[in-house]
C-alpha positions as CSV (number, residue, x, y, z in Angstrom):
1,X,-12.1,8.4,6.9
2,X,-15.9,7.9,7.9
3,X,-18.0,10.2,6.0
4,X,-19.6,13.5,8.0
5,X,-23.1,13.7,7.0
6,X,-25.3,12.4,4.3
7,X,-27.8,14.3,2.0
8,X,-30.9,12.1,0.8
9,X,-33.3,12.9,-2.4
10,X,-36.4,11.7,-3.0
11,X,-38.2,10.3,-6.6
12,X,-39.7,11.9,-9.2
13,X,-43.5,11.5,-7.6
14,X,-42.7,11.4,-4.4
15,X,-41.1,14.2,-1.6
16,X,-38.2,14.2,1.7
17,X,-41.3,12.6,3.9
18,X,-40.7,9.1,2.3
19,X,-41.0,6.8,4.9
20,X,-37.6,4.8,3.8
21,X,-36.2,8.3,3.7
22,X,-37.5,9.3,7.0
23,X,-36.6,5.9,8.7
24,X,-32.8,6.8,7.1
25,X,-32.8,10.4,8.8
26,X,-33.9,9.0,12.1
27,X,-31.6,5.7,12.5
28,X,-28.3,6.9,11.1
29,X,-25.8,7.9,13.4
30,X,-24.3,10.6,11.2
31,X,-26.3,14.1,9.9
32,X,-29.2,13.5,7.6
33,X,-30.1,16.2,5.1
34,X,-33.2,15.6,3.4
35,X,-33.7,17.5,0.2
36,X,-37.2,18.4,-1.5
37,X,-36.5,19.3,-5.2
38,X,-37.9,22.8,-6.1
39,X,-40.7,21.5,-8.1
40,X,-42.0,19.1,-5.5
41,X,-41.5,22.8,-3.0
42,X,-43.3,24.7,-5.8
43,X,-46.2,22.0,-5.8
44,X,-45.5,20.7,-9.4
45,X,-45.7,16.7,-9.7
46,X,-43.6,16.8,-12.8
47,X,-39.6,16.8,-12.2
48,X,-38.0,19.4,-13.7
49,X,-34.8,18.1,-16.3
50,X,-31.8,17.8,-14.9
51,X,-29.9,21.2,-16.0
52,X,-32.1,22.5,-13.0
53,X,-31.7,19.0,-10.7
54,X,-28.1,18.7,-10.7
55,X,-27.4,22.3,-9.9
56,X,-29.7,22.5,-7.0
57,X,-28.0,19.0,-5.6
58,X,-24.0,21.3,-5.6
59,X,-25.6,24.1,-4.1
60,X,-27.1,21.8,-1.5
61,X,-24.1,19.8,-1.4
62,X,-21.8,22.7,-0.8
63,X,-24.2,23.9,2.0
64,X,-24.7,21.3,4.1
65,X,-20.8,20.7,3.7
66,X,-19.9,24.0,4.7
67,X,-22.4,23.7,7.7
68,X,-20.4,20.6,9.0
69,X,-17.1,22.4,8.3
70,X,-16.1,20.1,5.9
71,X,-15.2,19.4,2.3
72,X,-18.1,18.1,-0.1
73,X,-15.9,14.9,-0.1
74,X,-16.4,14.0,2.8
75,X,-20.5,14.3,2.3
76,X,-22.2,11.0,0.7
77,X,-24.9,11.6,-1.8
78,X,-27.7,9.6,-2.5
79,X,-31.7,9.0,-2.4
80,X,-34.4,7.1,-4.3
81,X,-35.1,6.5,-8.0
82,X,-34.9,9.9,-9.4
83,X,-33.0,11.8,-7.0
84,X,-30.4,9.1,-6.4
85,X,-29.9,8.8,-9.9
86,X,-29.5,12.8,-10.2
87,X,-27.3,12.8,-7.5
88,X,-24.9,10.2,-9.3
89,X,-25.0,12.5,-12.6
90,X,-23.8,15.6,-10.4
91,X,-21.2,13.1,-8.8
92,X,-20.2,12.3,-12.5
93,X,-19.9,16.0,-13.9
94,X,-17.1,16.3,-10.9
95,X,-19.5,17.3,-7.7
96,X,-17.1,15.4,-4.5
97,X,-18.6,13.1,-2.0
98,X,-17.5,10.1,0.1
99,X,-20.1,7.2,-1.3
100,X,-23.6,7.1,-3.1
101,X,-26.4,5.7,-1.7
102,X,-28.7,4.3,-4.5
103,X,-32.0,3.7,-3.6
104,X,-34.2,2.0,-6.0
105,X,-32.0,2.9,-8.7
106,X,-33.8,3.3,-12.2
107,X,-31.8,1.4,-14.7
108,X,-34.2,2.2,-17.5
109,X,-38.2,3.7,-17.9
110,X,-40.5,1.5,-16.9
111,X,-41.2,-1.4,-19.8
112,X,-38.4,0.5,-22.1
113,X,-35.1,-1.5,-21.1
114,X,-33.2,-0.2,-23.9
115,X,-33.0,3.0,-22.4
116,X,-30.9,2.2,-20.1
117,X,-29.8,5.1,-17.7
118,X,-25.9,3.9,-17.2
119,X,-24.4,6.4,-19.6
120,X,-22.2,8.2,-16.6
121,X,-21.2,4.9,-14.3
122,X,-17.9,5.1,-16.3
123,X,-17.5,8.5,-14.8
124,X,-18.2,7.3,-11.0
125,X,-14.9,6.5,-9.5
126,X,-16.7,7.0,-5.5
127,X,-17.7,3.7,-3.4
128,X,-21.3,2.9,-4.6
129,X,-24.4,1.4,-2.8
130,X,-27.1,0.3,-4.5
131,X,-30.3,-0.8,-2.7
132,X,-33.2,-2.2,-4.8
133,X,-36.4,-4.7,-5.0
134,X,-35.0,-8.1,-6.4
135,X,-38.3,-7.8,-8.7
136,X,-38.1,-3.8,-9.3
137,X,-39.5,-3.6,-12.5
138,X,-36.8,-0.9,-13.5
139,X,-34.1,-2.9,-13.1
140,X,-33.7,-6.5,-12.1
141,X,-30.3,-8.1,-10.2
142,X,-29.3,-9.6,-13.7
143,X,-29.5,-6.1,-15.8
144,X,-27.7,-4.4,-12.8
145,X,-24.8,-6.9,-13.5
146,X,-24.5,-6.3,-16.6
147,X,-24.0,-2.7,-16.0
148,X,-22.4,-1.8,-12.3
149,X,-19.0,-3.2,-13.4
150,X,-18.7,0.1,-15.5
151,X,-18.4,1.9,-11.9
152,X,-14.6,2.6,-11.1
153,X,-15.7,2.7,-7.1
154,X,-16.2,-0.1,-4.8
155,X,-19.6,-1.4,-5.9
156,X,-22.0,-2.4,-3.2
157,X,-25.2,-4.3,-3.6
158,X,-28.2,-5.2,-1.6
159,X,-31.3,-6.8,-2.9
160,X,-34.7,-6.7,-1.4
161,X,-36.3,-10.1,-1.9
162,X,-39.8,-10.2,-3.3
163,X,-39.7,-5.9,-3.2
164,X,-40.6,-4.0,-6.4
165,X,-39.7,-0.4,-6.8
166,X,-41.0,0.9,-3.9
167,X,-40.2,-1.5,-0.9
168,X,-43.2,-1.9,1.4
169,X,-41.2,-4.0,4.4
170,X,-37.7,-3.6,4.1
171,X,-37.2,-0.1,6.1
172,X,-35.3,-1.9,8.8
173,X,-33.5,-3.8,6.6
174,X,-32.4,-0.7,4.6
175,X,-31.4,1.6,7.3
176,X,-29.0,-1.3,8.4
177,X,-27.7,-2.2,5.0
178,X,-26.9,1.6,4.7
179,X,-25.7,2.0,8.3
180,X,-23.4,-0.8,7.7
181,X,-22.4,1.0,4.6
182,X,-21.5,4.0,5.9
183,X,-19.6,2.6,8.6
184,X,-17.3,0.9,6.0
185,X,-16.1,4.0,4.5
């Protein structure tokens, strides 16, 4: 069954008027929630941890799902960097959706990859999209495949050739990769 809506999260520096994120709300032909963090609405540049991330991404989850009349699993989760990566913890500690969209997933701290970020994939047992720079300095195709096969979901990936972290050119090609995605669920 096709998912509903999708909600989108935006990175640790950045907000909901990313222009990847705002190309997503505008092309896909299913409801877009964009989500500002409360620390990017309070006017703080620093994120807050995660035991005040992942709660707000349920309560925002739940809302948008009971907006659309529909159960949470029928919502995909996703965003860039940081907020994707929040959004798959929440999906991890039991929070239902359809599919995660992975934007620029941050395997590991930039120039620390032994602190790899993977510790929940084990835990992810939802269809999977991960959308990332071939040279994105926090995480490259090879350590993604060492990893991603921990994922019980279908694993999706799409790599940006010669994009780092944040993608410059690739809007077009994202919204369709995700598009395509979505459609496949």
């Amino acid at each position: 069954m096709a998912p509903t809506g999708i909600i989108l999260t935006h990175g640790a520096g950045g907000g909901a008027d990313h222009h990847t994120l705002l190309a997503l709300e505008s092309e896909l032909d299913v409801p877009v929630r964009l989500l500002t963090f409360p620390y990017r609405a309070e006017g703080r540049r620093a994120p807050d941890r995660s035991n005040k991330l992942l709660p707000f991404i349920v309560e925002q989850a739940e809302r948008f799902a009971t907006e659309l009349g529909v159960g949470p699993d029928r919502i995909v989760l996703g965003g860039r960097s940081m907020g994707g990566r929040m959004c798959s913890m929440a999906v991890a500690e039991g929070l239902g959706c359809a599919g995660l969209v992975l934007l620029s997933y941050p395997l590991h701290p930039s120039g620390k990859p032994d602190k790899l970020r993977v510790e929940h994939f084990g835990e992810l047992a939802v269809p999977v999209l991960f959308v990332s720079g071939d040279r994105d300095p926090l995480g490259k195709p090879a350590e993604f495949a060492q990893h991603v096969g921990e994922i019980e979901g279908d694993v999706t990936q799409c790599w940006l050739e010669r994009e780092a972290h944040e993608p410059k050119r690739s809007d077009e090609l994202i919204v369709q990769t995700v598009s395509s995605w979505l459609s496949s669920l």
